[in-house]
N, C-alpha and C positions, 0 to 999 in steps of 0.2 A: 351123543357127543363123539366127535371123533377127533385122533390126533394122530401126529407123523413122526415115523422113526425113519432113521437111515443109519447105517455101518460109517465110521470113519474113513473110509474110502470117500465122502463127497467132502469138498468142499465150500465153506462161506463159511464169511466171516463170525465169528464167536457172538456177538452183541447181536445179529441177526438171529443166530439159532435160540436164544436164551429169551429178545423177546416176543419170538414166534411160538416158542416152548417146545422146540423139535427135541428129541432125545436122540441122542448120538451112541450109536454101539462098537466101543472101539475092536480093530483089527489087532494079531496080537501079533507082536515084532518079533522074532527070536532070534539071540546072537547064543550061539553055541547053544548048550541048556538051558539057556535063561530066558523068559516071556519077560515081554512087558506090553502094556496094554496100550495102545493108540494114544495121545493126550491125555491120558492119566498117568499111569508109569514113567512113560517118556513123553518127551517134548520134542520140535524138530530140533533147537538149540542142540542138546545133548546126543541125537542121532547122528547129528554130522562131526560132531566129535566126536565119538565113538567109531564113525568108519573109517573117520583121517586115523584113529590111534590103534586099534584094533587089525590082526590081520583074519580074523573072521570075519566072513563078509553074510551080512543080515539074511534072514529070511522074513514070512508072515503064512500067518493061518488065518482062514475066517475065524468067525467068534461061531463057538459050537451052538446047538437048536439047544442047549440047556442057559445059555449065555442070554440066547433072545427070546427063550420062554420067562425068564426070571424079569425082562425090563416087561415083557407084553404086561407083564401078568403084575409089576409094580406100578403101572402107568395105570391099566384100569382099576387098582383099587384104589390110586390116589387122587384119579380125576371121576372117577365112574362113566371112564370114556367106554361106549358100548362096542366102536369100533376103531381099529389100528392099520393105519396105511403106513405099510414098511417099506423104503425105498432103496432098494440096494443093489452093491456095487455087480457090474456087470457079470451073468453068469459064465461068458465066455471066457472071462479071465480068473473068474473066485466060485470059492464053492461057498460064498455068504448068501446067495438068496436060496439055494437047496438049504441051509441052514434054517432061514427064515419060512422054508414051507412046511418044515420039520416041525418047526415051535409051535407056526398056527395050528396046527394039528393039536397040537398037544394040548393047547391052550383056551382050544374051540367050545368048551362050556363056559368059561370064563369070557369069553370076551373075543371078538370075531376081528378076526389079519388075515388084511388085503398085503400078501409080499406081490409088490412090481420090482421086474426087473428093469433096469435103469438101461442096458445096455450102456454103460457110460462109467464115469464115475468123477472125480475130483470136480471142478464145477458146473457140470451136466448135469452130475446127481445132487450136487447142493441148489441150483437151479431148480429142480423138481421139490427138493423137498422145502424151499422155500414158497414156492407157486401152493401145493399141494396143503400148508400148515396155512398160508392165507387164506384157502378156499374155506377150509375146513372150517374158521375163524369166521366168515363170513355165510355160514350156515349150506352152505353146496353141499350135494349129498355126494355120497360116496360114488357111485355110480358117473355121476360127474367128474368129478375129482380124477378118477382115474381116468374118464375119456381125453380129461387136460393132459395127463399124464402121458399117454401114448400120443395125442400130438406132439409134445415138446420132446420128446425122444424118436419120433421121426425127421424132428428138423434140427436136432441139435448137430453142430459143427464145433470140433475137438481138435487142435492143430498141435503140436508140440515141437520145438526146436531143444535136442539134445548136446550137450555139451562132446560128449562122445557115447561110444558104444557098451563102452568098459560094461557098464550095471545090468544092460539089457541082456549083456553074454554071459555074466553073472549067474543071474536070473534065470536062464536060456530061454531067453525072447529072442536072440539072433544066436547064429553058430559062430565059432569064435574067430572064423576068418574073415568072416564080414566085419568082425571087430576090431580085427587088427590092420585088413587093408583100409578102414575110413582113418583110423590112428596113423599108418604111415602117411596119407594123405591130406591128412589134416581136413576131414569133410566131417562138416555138421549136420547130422542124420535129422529128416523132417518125419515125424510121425502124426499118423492120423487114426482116430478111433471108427471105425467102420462096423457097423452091425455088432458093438460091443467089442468088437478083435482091436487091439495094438497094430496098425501096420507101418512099418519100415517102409517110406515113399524115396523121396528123391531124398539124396545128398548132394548138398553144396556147399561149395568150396571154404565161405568166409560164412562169419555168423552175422555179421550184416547183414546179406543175401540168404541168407537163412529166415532170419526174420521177415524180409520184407517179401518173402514166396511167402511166408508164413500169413500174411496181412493177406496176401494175391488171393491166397486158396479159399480162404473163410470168406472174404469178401465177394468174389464169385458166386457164392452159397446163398451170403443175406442180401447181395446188391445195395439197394438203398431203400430198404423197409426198414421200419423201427424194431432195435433191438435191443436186447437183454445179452450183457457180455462181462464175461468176468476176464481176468488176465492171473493166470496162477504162477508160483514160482518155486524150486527146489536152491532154496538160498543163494537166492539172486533177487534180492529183495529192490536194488536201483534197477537192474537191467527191465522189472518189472513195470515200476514206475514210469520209464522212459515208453515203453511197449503202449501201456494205457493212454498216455499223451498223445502219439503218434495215431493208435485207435480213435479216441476221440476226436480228431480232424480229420480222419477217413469213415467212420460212420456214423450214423443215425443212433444215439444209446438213449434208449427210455432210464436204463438203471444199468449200474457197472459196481466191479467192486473188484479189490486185487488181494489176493489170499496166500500163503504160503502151502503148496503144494504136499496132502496128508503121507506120511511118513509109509502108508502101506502101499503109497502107486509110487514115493520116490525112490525107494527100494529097487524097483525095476529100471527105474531113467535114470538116478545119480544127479548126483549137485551140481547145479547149471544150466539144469534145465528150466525155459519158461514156457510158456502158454496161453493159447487165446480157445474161449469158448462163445462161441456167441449162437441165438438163435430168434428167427423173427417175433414179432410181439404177437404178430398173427397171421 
């Protein structure tokens, strides 16, 4: 038998993960001395309040190899699953899949973890680890499973429109004068996930035009193949909505779904930002 993990760094919807039986391993958040754990501890509700109120500005850790040794090692005695495909957040940006090669190791009498790096994360890697929990359901062996896996990670398309730079400078994903010349200028930074890296592309002007490079870029990628496309959001839960409808009469979607943006990539972009991932069906 085999089943799928991923870090809280991916995204999809909850009712999805629960009935595909994905196990989620949260990121841990830290304001000042305090951890809290991905969707257990905290919630994105209470994250964004806390950085409106708060003038300590977040951080996050992977979850340590005793974190993802303790789920490998509770999933195979509960399921007497023989084998665990771990899917996680990209190792360009988190030190979560050295985490997870850690654990397999550790964990290797008990019960054999495949960690894939996602190169991706928020709905790239919930994408994966959805595809990857239905194969698995449908008896594909492991070997398969993962050949899906590196296709869908070679064609995945990650777009991002940020509200501004403030979080990314934060974070130090930009240097703080690129964050203050897009702030005097009032430019909406497009980012794109490239070989697992965050990259700062173009800035424009209005977030209208922001959006709709945002649709150009992805679109360009999937043309008019059938696709698989989520829309994420860092508490921009209408501008989301509106994103998806526009989506939908520009492409081809076998399945779609819009999610709130997990609390350990919004940490880096800040609230406002949304998102288009899409990838072809084949």
């Amino acid at each position: 038998m085999i089943k799928v993990v991923m870090d809280s760094g991916g995204d999809l919807p909850a009712t999805w993960v629960r009935e595909n039986d994905i196990c989620v391993v949260p990121v841990n958040i830290h304001f000042g001395a305090k951890v809290y754990r991905d969707g257990v501890d905290m919630e994105s509700t209470e994250f964004y309040r806390k950085v409106a109120e708060e003038e300590i500005f977040p951080s996050t850790s992977q979850p340590s190899p005793h974190q993802f040794a303790e789920v490998y090692r509770r999933i195979a005695r509960r399921t007497g699953a023989t084998d665990i495909i771990s899917i996680n957040l990209t190792s360009q940006l988190s030190g979560t899949h050295a985490s997870s090669l850690i654990a397999a190791r550790e964990v290797a009498d008990e019960v054999v973890v495949h960690p894939f790096d996602s190169r991706s994360g928020s709905g790239g890697q919930g994408w994966m680890g959805l595809e990857a929990a239905r194969m698995a359901a449908a008896k594909v062996s492991v070997d398969g499973i993962m050949e899906r896996l590196q296709v869908i990670r070679d064609n995945m398309n990650i777009c991002l429109v940020l509200d501004n730079l403030r979080f990314a400078q934060l974070s130090g994903r930009v240097s703080s004068l690129t964050a203050t010349l897009s702030s005097l200028l009032r430019i909406k930074p497009l980012v794109q996930v490239r070989d697992g890296m965050m990259e700062v592309g173009e800035r424009v002007r209005t977030r209208r035009r922001a959006v709709d490079r945002m649709i150009e870029l992805v679109k360009e990628k999937i043309d008019d193949r059938l696709a698989m496309v989520a829309v994420i959001h860092a508490d921009a839960p209408e501008a989301a909505h509106e994103l998806l409808q526009r989506v939908q009469s520009e492409f081809r979607i076998k399945e779609s779904f819009v999610e709130k943006l997990s609390i350990g990539i919004a940490v880096h972009l800040g609230p406002g930002t949304v998102g288009l991932v899409a990838y072809p069906v084949e």
